[in-house]
Kinemage of the C-alpha trace (Angstrom):
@kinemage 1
@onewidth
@group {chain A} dominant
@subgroup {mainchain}
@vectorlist {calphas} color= white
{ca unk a 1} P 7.476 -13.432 3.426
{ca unk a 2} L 5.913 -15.800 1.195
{ca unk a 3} L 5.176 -14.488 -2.578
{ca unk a 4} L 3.565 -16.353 -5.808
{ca unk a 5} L 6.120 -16.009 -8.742
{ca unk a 6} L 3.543 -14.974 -11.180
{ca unk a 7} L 2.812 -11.850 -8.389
{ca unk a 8} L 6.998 -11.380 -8.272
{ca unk a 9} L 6.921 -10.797 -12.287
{ca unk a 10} L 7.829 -7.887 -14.264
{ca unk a 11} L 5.123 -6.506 -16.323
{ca unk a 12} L 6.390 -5.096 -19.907
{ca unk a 13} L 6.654 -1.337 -19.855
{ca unk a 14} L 6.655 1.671 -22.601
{ca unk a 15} L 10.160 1.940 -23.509
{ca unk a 16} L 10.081 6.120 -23.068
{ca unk a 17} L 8.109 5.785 -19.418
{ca unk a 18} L 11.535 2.934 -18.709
{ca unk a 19} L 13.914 6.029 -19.481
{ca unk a 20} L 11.820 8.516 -17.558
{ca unk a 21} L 11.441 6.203 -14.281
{ca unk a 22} L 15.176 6.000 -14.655
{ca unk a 23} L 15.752 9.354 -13.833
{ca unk a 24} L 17.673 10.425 -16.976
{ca unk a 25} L 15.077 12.895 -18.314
{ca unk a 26} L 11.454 13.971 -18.126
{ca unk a 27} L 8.915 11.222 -19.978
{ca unk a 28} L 8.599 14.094 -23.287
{ca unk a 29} L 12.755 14.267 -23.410
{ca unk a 30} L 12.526 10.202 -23.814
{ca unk a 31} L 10.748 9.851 -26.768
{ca unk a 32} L 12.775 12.460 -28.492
{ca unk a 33} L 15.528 10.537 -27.401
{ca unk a 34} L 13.524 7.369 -28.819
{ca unk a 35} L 12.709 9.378 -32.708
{ca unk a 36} L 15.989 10.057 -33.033
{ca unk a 37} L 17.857 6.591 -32.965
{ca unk a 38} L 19.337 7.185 -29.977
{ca unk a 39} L 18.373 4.349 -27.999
{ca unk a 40} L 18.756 1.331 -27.713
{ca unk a 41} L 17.395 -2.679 -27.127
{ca unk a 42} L 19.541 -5.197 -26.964
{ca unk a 43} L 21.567 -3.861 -29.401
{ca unk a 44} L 18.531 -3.071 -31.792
{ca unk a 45} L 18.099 0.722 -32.767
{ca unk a 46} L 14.233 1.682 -31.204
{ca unk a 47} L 12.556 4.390 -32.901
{ca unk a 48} L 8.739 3.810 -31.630
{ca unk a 49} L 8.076 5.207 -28.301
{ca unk a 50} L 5.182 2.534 -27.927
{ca unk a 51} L 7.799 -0.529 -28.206
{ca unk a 52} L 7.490 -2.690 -24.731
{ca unk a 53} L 10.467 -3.611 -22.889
{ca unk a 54} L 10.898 -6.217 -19.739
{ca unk a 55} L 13.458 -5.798 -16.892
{ca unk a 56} L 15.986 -8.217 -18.438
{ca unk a 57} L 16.454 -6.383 -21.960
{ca unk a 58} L 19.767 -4.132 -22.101
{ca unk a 59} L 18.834 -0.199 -22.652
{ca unk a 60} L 21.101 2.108 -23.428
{ca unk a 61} L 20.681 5.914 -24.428
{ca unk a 62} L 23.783 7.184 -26.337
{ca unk a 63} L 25.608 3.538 -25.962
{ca unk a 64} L 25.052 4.072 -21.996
{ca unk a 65} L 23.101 2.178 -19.493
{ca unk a 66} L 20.212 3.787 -17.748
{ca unk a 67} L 20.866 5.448 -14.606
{ca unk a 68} L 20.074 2.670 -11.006
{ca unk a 69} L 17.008 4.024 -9.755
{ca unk a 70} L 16.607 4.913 -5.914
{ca unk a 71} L 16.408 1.821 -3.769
{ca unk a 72} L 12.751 1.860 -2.185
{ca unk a 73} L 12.116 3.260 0.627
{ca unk a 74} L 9.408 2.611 3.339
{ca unk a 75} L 7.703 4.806 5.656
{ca unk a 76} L 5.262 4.988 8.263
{ca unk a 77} L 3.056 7.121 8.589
{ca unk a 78} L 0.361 8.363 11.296
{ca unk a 79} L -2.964 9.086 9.023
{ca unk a 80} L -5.085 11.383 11.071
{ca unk a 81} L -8.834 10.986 10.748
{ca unk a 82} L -10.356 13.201 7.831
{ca unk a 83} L -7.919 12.881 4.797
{ca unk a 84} L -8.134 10.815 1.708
{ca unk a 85} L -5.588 8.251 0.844
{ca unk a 86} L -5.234 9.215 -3.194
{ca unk a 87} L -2.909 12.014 -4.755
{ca unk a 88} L -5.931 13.856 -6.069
{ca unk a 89} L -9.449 14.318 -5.481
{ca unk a 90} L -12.469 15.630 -7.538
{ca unk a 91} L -14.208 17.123 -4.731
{ca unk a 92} L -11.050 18.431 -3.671
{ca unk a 93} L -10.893 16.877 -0.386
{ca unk a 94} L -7.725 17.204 1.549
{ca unk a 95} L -5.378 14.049 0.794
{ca unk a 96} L -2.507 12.266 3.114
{ca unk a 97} L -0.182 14.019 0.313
{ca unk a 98} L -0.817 17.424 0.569
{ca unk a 99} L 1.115 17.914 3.508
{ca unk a 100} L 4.281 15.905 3.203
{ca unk a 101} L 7.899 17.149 4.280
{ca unk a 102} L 9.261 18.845 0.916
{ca unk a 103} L 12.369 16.543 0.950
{ca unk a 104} L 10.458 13.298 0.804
{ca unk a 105} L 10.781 11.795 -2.959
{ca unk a 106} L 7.172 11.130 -4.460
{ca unk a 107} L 5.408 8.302 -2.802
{ca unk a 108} L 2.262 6.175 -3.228
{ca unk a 109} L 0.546 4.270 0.001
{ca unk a 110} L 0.541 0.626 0.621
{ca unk a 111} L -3.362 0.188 0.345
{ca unk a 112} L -5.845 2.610 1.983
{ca unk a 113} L -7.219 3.670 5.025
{ca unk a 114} L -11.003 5.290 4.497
{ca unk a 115} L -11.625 8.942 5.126
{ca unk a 116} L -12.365 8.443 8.608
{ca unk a 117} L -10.223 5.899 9.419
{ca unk a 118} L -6.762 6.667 11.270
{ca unk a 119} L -3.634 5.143 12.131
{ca unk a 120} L -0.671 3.085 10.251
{ca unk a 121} L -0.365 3.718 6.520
{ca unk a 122} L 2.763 2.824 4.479
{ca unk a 123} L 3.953 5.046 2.091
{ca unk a 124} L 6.737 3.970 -0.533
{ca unk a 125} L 8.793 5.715 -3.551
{ca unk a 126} L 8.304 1.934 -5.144
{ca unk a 127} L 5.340 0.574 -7.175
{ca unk a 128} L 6.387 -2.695 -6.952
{ca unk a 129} L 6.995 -2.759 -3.324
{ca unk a 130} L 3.728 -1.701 -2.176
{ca unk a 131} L 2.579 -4.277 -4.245
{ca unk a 132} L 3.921 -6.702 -2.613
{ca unk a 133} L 2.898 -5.596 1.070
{ca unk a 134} L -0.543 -4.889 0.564
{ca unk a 135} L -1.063 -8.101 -1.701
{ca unk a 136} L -2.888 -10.608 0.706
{ca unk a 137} L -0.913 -13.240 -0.847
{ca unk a 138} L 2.201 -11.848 1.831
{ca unk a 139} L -0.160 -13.689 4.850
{ca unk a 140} L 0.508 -10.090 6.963
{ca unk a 141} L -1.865 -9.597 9.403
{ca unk a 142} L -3.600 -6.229 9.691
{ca unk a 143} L -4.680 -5.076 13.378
{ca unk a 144} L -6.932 -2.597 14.379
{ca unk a 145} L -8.607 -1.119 17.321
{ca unk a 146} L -12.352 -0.364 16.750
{ca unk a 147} L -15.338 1.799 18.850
{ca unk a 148} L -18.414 0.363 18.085
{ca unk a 149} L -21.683 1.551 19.718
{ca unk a 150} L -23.301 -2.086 20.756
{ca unk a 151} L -22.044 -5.337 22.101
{ca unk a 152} L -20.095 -8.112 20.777
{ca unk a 153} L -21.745 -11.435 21.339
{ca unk a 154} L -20.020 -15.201 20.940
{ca unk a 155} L -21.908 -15.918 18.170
{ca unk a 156} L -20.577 -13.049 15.720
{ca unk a 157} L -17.032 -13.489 16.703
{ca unk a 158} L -17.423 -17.343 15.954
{ca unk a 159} L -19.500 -16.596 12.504
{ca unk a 160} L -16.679 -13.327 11.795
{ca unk a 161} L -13.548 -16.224 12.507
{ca unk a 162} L -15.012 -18.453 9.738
{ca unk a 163} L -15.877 -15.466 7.104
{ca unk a 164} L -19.033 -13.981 5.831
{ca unk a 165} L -20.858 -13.037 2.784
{ca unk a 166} L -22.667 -9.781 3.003
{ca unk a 167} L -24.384 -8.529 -0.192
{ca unk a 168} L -22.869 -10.671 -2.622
{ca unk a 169} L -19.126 -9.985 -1.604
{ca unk a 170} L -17.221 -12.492 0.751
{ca unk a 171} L -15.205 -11.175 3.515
{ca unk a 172} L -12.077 -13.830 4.580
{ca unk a 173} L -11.858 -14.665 8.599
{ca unk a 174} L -11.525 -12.013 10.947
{ca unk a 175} L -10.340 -12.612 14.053
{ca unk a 176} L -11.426 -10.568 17.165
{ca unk a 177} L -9.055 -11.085 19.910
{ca unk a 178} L -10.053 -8.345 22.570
{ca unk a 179} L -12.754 -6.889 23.727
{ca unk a 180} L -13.272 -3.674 26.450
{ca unk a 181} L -16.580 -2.808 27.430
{ca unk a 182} L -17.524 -0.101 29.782
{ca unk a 183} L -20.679 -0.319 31.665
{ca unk a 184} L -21.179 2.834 32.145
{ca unk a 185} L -20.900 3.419 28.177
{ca unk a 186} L -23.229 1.836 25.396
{ca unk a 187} L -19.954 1.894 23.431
{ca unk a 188} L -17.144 -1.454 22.959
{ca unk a 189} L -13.773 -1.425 22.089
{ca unk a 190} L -11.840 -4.338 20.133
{ca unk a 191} L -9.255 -5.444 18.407
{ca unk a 192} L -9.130 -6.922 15.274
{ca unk a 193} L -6.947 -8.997 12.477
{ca unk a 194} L -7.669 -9.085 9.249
{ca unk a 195} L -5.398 -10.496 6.285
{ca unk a 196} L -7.128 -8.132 3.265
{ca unk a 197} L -8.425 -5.342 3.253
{ca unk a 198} L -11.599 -4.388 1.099
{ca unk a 199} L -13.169 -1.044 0.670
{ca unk a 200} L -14.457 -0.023 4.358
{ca unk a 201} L -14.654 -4.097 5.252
{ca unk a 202} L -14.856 -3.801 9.337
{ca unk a 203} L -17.634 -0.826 8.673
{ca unk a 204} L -19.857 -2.966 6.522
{ca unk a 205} L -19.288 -5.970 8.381
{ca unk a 206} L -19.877 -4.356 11.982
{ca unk a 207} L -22.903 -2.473 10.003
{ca unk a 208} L -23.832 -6.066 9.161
{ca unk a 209} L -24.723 -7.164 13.098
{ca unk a 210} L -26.289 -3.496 13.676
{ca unk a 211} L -22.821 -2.202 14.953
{ca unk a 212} L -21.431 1.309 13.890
{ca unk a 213} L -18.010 1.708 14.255
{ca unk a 214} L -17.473 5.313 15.441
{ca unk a 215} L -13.550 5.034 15.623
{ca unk a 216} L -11.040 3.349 13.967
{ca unk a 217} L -7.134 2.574 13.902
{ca unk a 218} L -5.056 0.932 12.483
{ca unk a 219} L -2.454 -0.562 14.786
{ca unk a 220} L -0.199 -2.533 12.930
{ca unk a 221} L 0.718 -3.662 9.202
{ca unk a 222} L 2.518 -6.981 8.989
{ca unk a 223} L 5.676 -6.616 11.577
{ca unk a 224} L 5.518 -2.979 11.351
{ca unk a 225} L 3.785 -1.255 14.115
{ca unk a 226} L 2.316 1.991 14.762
{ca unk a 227} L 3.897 2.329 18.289
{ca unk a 228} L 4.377 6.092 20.089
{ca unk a 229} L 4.134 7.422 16.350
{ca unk a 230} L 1.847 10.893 17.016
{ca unk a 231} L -0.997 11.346 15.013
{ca unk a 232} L 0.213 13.464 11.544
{ca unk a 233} L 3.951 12.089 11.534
{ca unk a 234} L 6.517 10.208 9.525
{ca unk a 235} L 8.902 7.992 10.166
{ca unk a 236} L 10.956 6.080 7.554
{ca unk a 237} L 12.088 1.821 8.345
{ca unk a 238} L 15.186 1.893 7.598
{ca unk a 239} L 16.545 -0.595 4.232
{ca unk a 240} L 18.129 -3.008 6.489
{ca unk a 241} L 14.321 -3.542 8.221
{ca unk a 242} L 13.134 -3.758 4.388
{ca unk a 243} L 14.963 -6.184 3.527
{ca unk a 244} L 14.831 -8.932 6.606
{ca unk a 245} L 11.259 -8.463 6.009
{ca unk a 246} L 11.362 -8.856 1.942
{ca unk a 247} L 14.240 -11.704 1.987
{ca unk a 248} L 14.818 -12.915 -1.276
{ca unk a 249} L 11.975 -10.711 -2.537
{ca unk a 250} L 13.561 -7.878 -2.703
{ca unk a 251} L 15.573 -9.001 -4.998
{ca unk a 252} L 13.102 -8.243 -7.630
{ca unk a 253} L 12.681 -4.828 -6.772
C-alpha cells in the first residue's frame, strides 16, 4: 500500500485534546492540568491550552510521559440497508452506531455507505487509519454488486471504463466486470470497481444512462472482503492482517 508523504503527516494538535486522546483524563481535566504548570513541551512549562503540539515533541504531565494509546483496530462490519453511516443525525434517523456491542471502544467508519446502501463498511478506533484506507491515493479497489432496472449496453461500460462528467463533477473509471440478466425480469445485476467513492456515485451515474439502482452492496474494500459475514454483524481483522496490509505505514499510526 502505496501512500503520499504529505497524506502520512501529522497535523499539529491542541495540546489539552493530545492529553485527552491519551487516555490520562477527560479533555476539561487537561487544561486544568495545562493552567496549572503542570505540563510540559520539550522541557518548556505550557500554560495555554490553545498551544499546538506535533507527534515528535516530548509531553509530559507531572515529569511523566503520556500514556501509549490503543493500537488501532479494524473491523468489518455488515451495514444492513436503512441506517446512516454518521454518529448523529438531525432527523434522528437510526445510525450504524446505535447498535454496537457495548465492549467495542468508540469507532468512526472508513468512508460511507448511503442510507440504502448495504454491505462492507470498516469501522476503526483510529482517525488516522481510516484515513488512510478510504483515501483513493491507497489504489484499493472498491467492489460492488448492483440491481438496476434496465440493460447494460457496450457503449456505457466502454464510456463508464474511461470516466464521466455528469453535472459538473467528474467521476474516475469504473470498471464493470459482470453482468446477469434474467429474461424473464426487466431487472440486471453487476458488478462493479471503483477506486473513490463520492456521495451516492454508482446511483447518479446509473441515473445518468436512465438506470435506477434498486439494490446495492458492497462486496469488498481493498483485500478485505465481505465473505459469509450476515447482514448486522461484526467481525474484527486481526493486527497482524493490519499490518501486512499497512507495511511501513503503519508505522505512523
Amino acid at each position: 500500500m502505496q501512500m503520499s508523504a504529505n497524506l502520512l503527516d501529522k497535523k499539529p494538535r491542541r495540546i489539552a485534546k493530545v492529553i485527552a486522546h491519551s487516555g490520562l483524563c477527560s479533555r476539561r481535566d487537561a487544561e486544568q492540568l495545562i493552567k496549572t504548570g503542570r505540563v510540559t513541551v520539550n522541557n518548556e512549562v505550557i500554560k495555554e491550552c490553545s498551544t499546538k503540539t506535533v507527534e515528535k515533541d516530548l509531553i509530559l504531565v507531572d515529569g511523566e510521559k503520556l500514556p501509549k494509546q490503543e493500537k488501532p483496530r479494524l473491523w468489518k462490519y455488515y451495514k444492513p440497508s436503512g441506517l446512516i453511516t454518521t454518529h448523529k443525525d438531525e432527523n434522528r434517523r437510526p445510525t450504524v452506531f446505535n447498535n454496537m456491542p457495548s465492549h467495542l471502544p468508540r469507532v468512526i467508519s472508513v468512508g460511507r455507505l448511503d442510507l440504502n446502501s448495504e454491505g462492507l463498511l470498516l469501522l476503526t478506533n483510529n482517525g488516522d487509519l481510516g484515513r488512510l484506507l478510504e483515501h483513493p491515493s491507497s489504489g484499493w479497489i472498491r467492489r460492488y454488486r448492483l440491481r438496476v432496472h434496465g440493460r447494460i449496453n457496450k457503449d456505457m461500460i466502454k464510456i463508464l471504463k474511461k470516466g464521466i462528467k455528469i453535472k459538473g463533477i467528474y467521476y474516475a473509471p469504473i470498471i464493470i466486470d459482470e453482468i446477469k440478466e434474467n429474461n424473464d425480469s426487466s431487472n440486471s445485476w453487476l458488478t462493479a470497481k471503483i477506486k473513490e467513492g463520492k456521495n451516492r456515485e454508482l446511483r447518479i451515474i446509473m441515473q445518468n444512462f436512465g438506470l435506477k439502482v434498486s439494490r446495492l452492496i458492497r462486496t469488498s474494500y481493498g483485500p478485505f472482503q465481505l465473505g459469509n459475514l450476515k447482514n448486522g454483524n461484526l467481525e474484527e481483522i486481526s493486527y497482524k492482517v493490519i499490518k501486512e496490509q499497512l507495511g511501513k505505514n503503519i508505522n505512523y499510526l
